[in-house]
N, C-alpha and C positions, 0 to 999 in steps of 0.2 A: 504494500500500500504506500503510495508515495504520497508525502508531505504537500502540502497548500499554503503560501503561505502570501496574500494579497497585501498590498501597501501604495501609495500615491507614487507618482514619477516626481522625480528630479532632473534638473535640466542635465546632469552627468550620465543621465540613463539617453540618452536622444541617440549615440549611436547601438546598442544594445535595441531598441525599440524600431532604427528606423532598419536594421538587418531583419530583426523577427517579421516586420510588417512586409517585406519587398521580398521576401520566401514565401508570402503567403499568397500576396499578389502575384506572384511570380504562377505559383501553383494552380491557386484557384479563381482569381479574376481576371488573371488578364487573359487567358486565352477566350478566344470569342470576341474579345475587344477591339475597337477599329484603332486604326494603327494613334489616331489624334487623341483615342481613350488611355492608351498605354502608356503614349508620353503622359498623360495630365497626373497617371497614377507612379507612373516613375519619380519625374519630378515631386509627387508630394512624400514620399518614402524616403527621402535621402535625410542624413544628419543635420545640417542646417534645417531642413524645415520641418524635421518633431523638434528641433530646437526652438526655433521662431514660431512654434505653436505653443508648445511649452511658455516659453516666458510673455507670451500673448492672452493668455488665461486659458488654455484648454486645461482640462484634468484630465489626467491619465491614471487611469487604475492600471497594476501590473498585477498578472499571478506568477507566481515563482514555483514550480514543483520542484522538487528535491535540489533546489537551489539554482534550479537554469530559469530564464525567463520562458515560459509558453505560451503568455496572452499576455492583449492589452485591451482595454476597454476606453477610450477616449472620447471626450463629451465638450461640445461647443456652446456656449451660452446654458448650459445647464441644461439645454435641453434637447440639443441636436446631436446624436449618435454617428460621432464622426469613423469611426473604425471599434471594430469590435471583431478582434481577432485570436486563433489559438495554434500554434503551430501545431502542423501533421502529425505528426509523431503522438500529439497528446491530445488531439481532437475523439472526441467519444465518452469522455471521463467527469465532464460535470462543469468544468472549466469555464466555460461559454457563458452555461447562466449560472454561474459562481459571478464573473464580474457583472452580467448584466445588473443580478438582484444588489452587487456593492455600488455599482458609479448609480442606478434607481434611488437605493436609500441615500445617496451622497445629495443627491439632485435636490430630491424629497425635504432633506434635513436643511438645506445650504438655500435652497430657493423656491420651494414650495411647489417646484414644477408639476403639472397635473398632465400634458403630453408632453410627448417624445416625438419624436420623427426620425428616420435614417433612410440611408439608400443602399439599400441591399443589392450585394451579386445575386444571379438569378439562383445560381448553387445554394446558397444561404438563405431564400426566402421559407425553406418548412423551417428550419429553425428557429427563422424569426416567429413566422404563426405557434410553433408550438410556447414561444414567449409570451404572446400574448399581441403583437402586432398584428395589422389587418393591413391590405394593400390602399395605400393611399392614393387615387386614381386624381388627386385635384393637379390640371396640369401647370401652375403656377410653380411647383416646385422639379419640374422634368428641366436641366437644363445640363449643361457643360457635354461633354465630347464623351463621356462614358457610360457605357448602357447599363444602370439601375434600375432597381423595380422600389420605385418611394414606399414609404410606410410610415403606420403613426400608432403609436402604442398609448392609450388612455388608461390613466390613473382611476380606479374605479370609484365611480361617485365623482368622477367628472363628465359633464354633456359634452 
């Protein structure tokens, strides 16, 4: 049984963070993606920019199993679910919604957040329904060069 052990990012974690996310990318979203999607997901994966999101106010939640990094959970204005990822290797084990239910209670506690939103790879969208997200079909939010499937997760006991 391997150890769990979640805690917030520090700007010294942005290369550690931005390897984990551009293996996952690499894996499971970019293929299928137009070549204008790939760059937009390249470019946000590298050092400098978990950096400059980092000290820009994103939160990043990390999981650490037996002391390697395997997930991140990263959240934009408390309420926008910018990356929420688990490396290969440790995908299947809890991990996934281990951080979504941590950066949910962070949001929760820090700003009273009652929806969510993200833009799921198509691969990721049962994981996200079995979270508790629904397909958000409003097209105000369909936009940039990368094919996602929008979504929006409601706090219950919110309209």
């Amino acid at each position: 049984m391997e150890s769990l052990r979640l805690r917030l990012a520090r700007v010294e974690d942005a290369p550690a963070i931005a390897a984990l996310a551009r293996r996952v990318v690499r894996r499971w979203i970019s293929p299928g993606q137009p070549p204008g999607g790939v760059a937009a997901l390249e470019a946000t994966f590298t050092t400098p920019s978990v950096r400059a999101r980092l000290l820009a106010g994103y939160r990043m939640h990390l999981a650490y199993a037996d002391g390697a990094l395997a997930g991140i959970a990263a959240v934009r204005d408390d309420s926008h679910v910018a990356q929420l990822f688990v490396g290969t290797r440790h995908q299947g084990r809890g991990i996934g919604r281990r951080l979504w239910e941590r950066l949910r209670r962070d949001c929760l506690r820090r700003a009273g957040t009652r929806v969510f939103t993200l833009n799921a790879a198509e691969g990721a969208v049962p994981f996200y329904l079995h979270l508790g997200f629904v397909r958000d079909d409003d097209p105000a939010r369909r936009r940039g060069g990368v094919v996602a499937v929008p979504m929006i997760y409601r706090v219950s006991g919110c309209d």
